[in-house]
KOLROBA-961693 format. One record per atom (N, C-alpha, C, O): residue number from 0; atom name; x, y, z. Coordinates in Angstrom, 3 decimals, always signed. Atoms other than C-alpha are relative to their C-alpha. Layout:
BEGIN
+-----+-------+----------+----------+----------+
! num ! atome !        x !        y !        z !
+-----+-------+----------+----------+----------+
! NUM !    CA !        X !        Y !        Z !
...
+-----+-------+----------+----------+----------+
% end
This chain:
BEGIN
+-----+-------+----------+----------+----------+
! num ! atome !        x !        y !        z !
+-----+-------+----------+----------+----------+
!   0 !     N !   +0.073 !   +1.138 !   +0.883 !
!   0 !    CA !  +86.748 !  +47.905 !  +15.605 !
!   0 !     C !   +1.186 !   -0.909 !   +0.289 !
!   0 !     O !   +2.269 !   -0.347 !   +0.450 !
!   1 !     N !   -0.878 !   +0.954 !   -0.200 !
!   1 !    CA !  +88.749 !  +44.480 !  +16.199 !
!   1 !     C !   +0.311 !   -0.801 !   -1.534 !
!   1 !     O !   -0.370 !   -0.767 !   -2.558 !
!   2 !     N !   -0.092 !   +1.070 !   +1.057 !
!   2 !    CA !  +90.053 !  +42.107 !  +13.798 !
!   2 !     C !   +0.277 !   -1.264 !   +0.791 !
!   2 !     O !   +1.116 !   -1.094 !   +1.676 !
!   3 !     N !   +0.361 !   +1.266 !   -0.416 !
!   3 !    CA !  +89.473 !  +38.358 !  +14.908 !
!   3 !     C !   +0.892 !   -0.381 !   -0.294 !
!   3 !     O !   +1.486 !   +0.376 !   -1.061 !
!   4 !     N !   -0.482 !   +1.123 !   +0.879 !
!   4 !    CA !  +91.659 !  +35.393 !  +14.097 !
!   4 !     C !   +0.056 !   -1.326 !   +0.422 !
!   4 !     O !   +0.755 !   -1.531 !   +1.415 !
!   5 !     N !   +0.438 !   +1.527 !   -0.581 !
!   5 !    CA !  +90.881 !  +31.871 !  +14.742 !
!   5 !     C !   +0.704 !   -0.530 !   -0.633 !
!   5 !     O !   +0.898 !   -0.071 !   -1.759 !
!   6 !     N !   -0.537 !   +1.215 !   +0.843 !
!   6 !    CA !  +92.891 !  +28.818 !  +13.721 !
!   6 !     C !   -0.596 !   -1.240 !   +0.328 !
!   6 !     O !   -1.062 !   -1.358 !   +1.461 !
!   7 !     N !   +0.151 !   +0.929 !   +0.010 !
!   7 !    CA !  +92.085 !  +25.823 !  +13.345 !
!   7 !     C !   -0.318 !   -1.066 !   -1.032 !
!   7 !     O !   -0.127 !   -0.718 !   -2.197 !
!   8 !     N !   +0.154 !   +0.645 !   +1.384 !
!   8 !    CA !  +90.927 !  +22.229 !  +11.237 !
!   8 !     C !   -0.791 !   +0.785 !   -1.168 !
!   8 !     O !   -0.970 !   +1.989 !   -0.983 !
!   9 !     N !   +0.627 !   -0.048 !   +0.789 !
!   9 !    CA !  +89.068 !  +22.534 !   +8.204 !
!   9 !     C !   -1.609 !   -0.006 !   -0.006 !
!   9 !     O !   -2.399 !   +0.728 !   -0.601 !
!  10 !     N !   +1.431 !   +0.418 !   -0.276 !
!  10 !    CA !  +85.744 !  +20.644 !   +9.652 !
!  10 !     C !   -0.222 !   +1.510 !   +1.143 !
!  10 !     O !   -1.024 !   +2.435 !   +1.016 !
!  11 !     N !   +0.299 !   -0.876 !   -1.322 !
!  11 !    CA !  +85.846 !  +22.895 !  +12.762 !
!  11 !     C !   -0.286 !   +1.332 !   -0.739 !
!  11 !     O !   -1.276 !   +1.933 !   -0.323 !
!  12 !     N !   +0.428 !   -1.235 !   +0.836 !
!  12 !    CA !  +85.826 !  +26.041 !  +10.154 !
!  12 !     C !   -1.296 !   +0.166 !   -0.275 !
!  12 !     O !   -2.110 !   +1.060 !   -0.039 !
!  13 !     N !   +1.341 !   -0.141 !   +0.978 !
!  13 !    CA !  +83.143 !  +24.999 !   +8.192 !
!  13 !     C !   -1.274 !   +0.027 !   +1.090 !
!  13 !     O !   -2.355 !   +0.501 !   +0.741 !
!  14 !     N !   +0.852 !   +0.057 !   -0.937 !
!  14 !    CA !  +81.231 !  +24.401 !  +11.627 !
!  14 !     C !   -0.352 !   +1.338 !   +0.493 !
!  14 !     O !   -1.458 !   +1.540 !   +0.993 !
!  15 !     N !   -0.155 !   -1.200 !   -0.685 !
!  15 !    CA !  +81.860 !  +27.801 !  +12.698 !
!  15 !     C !   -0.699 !   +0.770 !   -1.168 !
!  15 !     O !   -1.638 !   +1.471 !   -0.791 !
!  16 !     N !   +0.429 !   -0.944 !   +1.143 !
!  16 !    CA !  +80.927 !  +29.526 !   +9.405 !
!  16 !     C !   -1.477 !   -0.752 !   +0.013 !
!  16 !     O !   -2.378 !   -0.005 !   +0.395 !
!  17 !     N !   +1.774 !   +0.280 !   -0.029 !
!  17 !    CA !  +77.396 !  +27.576 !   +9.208 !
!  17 !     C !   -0.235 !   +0.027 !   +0.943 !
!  17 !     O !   -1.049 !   -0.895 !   +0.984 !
!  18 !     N !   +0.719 !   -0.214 !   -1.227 !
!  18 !    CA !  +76.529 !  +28.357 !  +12.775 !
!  18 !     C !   +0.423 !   +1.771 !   +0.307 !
!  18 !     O !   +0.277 !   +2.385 !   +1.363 !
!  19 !     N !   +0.251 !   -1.407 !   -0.719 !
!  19 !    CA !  +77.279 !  +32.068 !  +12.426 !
!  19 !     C !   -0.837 !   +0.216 !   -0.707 !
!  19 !     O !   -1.355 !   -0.448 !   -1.606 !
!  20 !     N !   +1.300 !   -0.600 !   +0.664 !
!  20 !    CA !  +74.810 !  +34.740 !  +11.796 !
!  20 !     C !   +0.176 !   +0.403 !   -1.174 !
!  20 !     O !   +0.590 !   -0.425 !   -1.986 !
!  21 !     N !   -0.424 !   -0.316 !   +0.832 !
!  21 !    CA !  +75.102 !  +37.104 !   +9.264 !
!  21 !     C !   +1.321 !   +0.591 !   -0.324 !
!  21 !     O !   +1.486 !   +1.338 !   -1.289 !
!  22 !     N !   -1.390 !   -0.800 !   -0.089 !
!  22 !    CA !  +78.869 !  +38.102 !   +9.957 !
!  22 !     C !   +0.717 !   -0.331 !   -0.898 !
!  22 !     O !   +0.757 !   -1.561 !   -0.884 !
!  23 !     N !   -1.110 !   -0.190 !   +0.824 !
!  23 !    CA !  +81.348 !  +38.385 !   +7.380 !
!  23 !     C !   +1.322 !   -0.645 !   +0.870 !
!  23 !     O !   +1.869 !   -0.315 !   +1.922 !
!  24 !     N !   -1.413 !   +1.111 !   -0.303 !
!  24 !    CA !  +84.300 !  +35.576 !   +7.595 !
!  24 !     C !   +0.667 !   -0.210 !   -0.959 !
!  24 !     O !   +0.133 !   -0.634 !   -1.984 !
!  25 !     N !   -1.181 !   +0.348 !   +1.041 !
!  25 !    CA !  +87.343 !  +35.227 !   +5.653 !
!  25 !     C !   +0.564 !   -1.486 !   +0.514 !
!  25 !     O !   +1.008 !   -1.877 !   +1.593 !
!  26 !     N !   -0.424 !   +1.315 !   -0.590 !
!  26 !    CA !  +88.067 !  +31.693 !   +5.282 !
!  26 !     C !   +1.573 !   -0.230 !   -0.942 !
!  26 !     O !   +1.632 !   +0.036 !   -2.143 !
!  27 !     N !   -1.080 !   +0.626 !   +0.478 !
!  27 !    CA !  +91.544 !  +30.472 !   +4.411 !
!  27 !     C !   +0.542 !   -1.247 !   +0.569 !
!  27 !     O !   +0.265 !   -1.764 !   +1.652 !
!  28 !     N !   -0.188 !   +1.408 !   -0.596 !
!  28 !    CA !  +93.216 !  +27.361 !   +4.527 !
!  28 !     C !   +1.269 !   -0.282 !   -0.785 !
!  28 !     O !   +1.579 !   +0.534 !   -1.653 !
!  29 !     N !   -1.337 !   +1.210 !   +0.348 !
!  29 !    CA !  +96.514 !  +24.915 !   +3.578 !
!  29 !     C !   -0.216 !   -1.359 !   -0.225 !
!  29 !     O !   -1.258 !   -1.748 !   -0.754 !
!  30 !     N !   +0.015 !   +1.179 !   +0.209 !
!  30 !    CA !  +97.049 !  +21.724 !   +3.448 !
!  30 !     C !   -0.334 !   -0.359 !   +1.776 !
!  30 !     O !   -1.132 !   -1.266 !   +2.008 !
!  31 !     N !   -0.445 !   +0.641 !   -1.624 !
!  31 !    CA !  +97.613 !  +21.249 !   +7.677 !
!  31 !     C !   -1.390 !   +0.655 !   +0.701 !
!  31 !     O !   -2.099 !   -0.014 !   +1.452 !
!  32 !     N !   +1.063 !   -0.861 !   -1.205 !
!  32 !    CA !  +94.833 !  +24.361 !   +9.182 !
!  32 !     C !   -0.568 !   +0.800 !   -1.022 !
!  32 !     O !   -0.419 !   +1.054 !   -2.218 !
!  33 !     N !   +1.209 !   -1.250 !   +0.950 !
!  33 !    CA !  +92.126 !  +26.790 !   +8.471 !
!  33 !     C !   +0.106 !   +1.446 !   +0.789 !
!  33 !     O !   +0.535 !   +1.682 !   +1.919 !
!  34 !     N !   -0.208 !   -1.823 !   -1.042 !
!  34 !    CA !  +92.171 !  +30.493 !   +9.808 !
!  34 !     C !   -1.431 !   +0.536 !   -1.040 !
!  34 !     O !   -1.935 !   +0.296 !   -2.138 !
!  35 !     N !   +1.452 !   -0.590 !   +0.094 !
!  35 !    CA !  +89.054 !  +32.629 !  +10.076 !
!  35 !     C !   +0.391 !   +1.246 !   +0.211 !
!  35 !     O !   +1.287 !   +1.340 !   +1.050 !
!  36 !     N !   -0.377 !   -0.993 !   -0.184 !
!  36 !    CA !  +89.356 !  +36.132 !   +9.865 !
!  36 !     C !   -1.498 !   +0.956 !   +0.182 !
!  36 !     O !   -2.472 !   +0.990 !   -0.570 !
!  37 !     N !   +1.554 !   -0.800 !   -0.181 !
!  37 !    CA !  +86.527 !  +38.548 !  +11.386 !
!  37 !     C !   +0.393 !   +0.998 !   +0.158 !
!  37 !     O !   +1.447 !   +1.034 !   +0.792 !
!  38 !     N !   -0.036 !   -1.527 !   -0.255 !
!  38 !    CA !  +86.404 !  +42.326 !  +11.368 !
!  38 !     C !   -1.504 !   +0.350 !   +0.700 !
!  38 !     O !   -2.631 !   +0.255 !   +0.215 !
!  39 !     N !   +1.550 !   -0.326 !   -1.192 !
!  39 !    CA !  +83.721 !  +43.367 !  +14.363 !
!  39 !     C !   +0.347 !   +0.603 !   +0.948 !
!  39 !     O !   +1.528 !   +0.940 !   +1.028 !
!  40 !     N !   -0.546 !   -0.748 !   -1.155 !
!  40 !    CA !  +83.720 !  +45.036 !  +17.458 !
!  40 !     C !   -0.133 !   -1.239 !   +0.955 !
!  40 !     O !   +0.451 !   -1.166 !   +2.037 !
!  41 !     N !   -0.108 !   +1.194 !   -0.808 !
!  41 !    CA !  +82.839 !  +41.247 !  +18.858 !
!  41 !     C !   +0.223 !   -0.964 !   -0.688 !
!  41 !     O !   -0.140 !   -0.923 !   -1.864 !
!  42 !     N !   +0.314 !   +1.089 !   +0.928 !
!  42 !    CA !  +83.395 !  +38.056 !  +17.742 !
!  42 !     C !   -1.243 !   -0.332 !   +0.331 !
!  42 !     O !   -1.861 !   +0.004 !   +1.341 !
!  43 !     N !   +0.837 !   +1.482 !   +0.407 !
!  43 !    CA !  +80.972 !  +35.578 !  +16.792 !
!  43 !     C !   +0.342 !   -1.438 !   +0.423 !
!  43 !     O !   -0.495 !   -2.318 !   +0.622 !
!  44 !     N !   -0.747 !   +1.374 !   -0.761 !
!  44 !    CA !  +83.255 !  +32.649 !  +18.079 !
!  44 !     C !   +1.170 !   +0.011 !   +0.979 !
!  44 !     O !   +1.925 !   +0.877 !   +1.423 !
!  45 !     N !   -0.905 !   -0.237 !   -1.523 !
!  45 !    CA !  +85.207 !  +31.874 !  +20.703 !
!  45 !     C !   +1.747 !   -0.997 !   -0.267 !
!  45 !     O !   +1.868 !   -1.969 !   -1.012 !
!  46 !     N !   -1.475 !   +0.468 !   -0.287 !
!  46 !    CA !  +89.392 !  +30.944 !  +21.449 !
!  46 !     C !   +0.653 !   +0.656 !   -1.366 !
!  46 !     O !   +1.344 !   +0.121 !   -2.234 !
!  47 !     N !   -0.528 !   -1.090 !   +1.661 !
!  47 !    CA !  +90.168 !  +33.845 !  +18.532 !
!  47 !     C !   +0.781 !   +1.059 !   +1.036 !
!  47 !     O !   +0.454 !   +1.616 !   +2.084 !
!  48 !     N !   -0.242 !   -1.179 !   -0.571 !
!  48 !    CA !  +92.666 !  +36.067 !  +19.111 !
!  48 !     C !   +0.053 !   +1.216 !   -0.409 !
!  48 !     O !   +0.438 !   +1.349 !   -1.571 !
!  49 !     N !   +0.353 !   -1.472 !   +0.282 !
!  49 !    CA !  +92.009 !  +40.038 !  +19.205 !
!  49 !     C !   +0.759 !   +0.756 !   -0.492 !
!  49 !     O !   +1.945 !   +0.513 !   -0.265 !
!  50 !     N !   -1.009 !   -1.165 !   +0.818 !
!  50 !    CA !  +93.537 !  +42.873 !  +17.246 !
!  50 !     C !   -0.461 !   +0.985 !   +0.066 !
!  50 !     O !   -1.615 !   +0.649 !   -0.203 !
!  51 !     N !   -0.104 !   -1.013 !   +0.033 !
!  51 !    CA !  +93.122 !  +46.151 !  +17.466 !
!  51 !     C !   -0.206 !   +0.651 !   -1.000 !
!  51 !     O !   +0.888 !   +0.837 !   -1.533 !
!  52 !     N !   -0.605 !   -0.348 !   +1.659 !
!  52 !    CA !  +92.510 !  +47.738 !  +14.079 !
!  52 !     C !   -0.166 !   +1.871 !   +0.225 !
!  52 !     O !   -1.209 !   +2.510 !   +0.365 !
!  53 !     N !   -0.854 !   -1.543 !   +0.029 !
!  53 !    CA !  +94.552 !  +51.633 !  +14.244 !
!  53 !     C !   -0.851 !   +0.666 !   -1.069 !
!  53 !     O !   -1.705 !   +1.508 !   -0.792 !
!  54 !     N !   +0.280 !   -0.379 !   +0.898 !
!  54 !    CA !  +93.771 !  +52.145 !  +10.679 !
!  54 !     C !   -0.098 !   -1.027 !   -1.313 !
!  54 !     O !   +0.429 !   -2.137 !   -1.399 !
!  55 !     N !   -0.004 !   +0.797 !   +1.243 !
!  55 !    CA !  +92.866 !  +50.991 !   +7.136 !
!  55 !     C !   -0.642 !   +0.503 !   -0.982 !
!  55 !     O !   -1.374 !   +1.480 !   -0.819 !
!  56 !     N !   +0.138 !   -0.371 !   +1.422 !
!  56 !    CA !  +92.224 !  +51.387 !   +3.775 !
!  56 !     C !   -0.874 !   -1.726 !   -0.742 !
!  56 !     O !   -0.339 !   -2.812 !   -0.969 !
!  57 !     N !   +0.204 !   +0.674 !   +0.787 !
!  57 !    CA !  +89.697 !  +49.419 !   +2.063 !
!  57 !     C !   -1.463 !   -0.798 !   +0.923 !
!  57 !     O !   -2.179 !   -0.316 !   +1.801 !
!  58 !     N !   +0.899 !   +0.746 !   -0.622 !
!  58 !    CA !  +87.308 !  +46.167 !   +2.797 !
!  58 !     C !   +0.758 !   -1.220 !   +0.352 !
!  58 !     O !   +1.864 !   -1.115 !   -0.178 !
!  59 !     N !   -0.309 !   +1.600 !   -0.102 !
!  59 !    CA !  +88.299 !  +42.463 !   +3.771 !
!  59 !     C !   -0.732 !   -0.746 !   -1.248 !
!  59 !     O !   -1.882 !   -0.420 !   -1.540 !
!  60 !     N !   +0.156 !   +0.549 !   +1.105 !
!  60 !    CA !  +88.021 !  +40.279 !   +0.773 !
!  60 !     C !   +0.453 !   -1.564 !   -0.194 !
!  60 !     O !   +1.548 !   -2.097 !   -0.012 !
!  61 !     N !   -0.105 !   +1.889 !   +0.259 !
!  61 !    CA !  +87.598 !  +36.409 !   -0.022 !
!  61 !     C !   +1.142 !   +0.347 !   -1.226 !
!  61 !     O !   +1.877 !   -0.633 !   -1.352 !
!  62 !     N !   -1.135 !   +0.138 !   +1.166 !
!  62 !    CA !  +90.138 !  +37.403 !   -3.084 !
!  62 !     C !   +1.005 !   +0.824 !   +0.452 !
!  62 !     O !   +1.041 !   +1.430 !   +1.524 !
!  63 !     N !   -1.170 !   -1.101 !   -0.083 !
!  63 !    CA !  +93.102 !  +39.313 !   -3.406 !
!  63 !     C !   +1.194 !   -0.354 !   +0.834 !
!  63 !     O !   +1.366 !   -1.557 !   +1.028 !
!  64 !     N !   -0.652 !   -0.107 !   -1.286 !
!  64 !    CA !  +95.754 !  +39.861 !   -0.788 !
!  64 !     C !   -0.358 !   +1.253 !   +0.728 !
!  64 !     O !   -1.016 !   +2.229 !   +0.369 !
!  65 !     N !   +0.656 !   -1.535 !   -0.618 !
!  65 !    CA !  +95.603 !  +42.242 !   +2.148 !
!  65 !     C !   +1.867 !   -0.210 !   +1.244 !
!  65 !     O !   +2.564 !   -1.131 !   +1.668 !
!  66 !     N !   -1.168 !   -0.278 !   -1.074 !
!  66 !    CA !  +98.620 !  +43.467 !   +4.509 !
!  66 !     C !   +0.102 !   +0.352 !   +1.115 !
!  66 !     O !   +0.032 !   +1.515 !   +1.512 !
!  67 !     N !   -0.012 !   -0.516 !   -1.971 !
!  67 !    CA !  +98.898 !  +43.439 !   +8.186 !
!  67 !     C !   +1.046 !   -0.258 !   +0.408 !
!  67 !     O !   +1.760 !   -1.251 !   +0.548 !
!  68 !     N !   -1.158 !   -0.498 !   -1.491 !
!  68 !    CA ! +101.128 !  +44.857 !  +10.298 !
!  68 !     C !   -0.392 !   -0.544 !   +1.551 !
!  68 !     O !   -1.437 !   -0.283 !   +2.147 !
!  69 !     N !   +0.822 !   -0.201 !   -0.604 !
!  69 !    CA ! +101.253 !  +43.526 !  +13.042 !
!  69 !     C !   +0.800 !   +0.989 !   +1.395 !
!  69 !     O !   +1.960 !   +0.608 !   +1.554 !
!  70 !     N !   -1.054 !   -0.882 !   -0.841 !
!  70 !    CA ! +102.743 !  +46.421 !  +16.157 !
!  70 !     C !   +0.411 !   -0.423 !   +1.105 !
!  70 !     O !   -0.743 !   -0.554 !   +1.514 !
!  71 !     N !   +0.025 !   +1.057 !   -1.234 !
!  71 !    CA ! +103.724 !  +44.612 !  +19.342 !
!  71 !     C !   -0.133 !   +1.240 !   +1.348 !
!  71 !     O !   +0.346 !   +2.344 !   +1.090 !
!  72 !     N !   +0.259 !   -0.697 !   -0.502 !
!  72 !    CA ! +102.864 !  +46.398 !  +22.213 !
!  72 !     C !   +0.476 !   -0.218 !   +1.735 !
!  72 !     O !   -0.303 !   -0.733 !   +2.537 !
!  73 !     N !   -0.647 !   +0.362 !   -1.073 !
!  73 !    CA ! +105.227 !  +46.248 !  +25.371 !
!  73 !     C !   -0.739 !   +0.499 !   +0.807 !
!  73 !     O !   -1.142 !   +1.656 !   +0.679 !
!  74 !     N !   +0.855 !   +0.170 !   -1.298 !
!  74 !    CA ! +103.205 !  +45.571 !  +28.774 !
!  74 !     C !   -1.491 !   +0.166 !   -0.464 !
!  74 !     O !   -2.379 !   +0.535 !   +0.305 !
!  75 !     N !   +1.764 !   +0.235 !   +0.448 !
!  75 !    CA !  +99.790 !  +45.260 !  +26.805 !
!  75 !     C !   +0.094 !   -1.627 !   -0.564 !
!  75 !     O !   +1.038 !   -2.207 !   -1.101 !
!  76 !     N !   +0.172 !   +1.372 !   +0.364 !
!  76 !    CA !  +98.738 !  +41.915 !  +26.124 !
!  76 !     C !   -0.931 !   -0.046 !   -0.873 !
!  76 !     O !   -1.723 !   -0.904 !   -0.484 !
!  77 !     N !   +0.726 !   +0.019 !   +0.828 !
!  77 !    CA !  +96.618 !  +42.443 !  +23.141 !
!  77 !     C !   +0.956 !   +0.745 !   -1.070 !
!  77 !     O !   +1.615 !   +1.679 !   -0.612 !
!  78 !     N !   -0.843 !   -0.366 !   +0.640 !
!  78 !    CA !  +98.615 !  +43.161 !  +19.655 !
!  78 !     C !   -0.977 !   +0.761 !   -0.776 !
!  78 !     O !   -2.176 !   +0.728 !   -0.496 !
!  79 !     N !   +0.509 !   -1.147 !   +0.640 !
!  79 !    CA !  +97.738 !  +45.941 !  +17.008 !
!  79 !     C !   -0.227 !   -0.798 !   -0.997 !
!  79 !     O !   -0.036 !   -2.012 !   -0.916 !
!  80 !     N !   -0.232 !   +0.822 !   +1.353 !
!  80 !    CA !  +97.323 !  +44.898 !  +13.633 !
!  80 !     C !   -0.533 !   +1.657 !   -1.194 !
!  80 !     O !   -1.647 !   +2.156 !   -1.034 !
!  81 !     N !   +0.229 !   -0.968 !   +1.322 !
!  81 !    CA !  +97.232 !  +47.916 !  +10.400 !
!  81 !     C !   +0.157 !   -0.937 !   -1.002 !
!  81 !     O !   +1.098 !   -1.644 !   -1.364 !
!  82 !     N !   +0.292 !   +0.483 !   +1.777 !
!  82 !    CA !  +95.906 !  +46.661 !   +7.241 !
!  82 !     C !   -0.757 !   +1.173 !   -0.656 !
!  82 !     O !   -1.492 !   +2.100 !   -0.314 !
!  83 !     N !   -0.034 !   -0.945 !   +0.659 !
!  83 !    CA !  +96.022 !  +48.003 !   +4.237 !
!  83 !     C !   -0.384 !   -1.005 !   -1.188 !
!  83 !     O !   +0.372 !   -1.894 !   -1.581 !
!  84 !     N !   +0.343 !   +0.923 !   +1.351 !
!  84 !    CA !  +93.980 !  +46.341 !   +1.164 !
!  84 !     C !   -0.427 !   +0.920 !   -0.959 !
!  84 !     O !   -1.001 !   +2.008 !   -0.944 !
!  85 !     N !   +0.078 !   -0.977 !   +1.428 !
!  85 !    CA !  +94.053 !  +47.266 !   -2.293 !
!  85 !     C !   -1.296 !   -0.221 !   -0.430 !
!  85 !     O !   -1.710 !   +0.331 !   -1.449 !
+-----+-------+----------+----------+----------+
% end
């Protein structure tokens, strides 16, 4: 299992979320960008970068908070990420 993460505008989000299928997307946003968060073994969209997911506790959730670690991984070029949601 991976965890996704895309950044980008606001419009470009909302483009991405009504042209996926049925996949589960965490949308967040600011005032400046939007970030997309996918838990899959693929994405659904493309120029996201990959995570690794070790372990976890729980589901991904449009509410709440959730905590990621993320582990850095000398001479691998793909980072870890442990989350842990209540």
């Amino acid at each position: 299992m991976k965890l996704f993460k895309w950044i980008g505008t606001e419009e470009e989000a909302q483009r991405i979320i009504e042209n996926a299928s049925n996949d589960k997307i965490i949308f967040l946003k600011n005032d400046d960008e939007a970030l997309l968060l996918q838990e899959a073994d693929e994405s659904s969209f493309e120029n996201v970068e990959a995570y690794e997911v070790l372990d976890r506790t729980g589901e991904l959730s449009t509410e709440g908070f959730a905590v990621l670690n993320n582990i850095s991984c000398h001479g691998r070029r793909k980072g870890i990420i442990r989350t842990a949601i209540p």
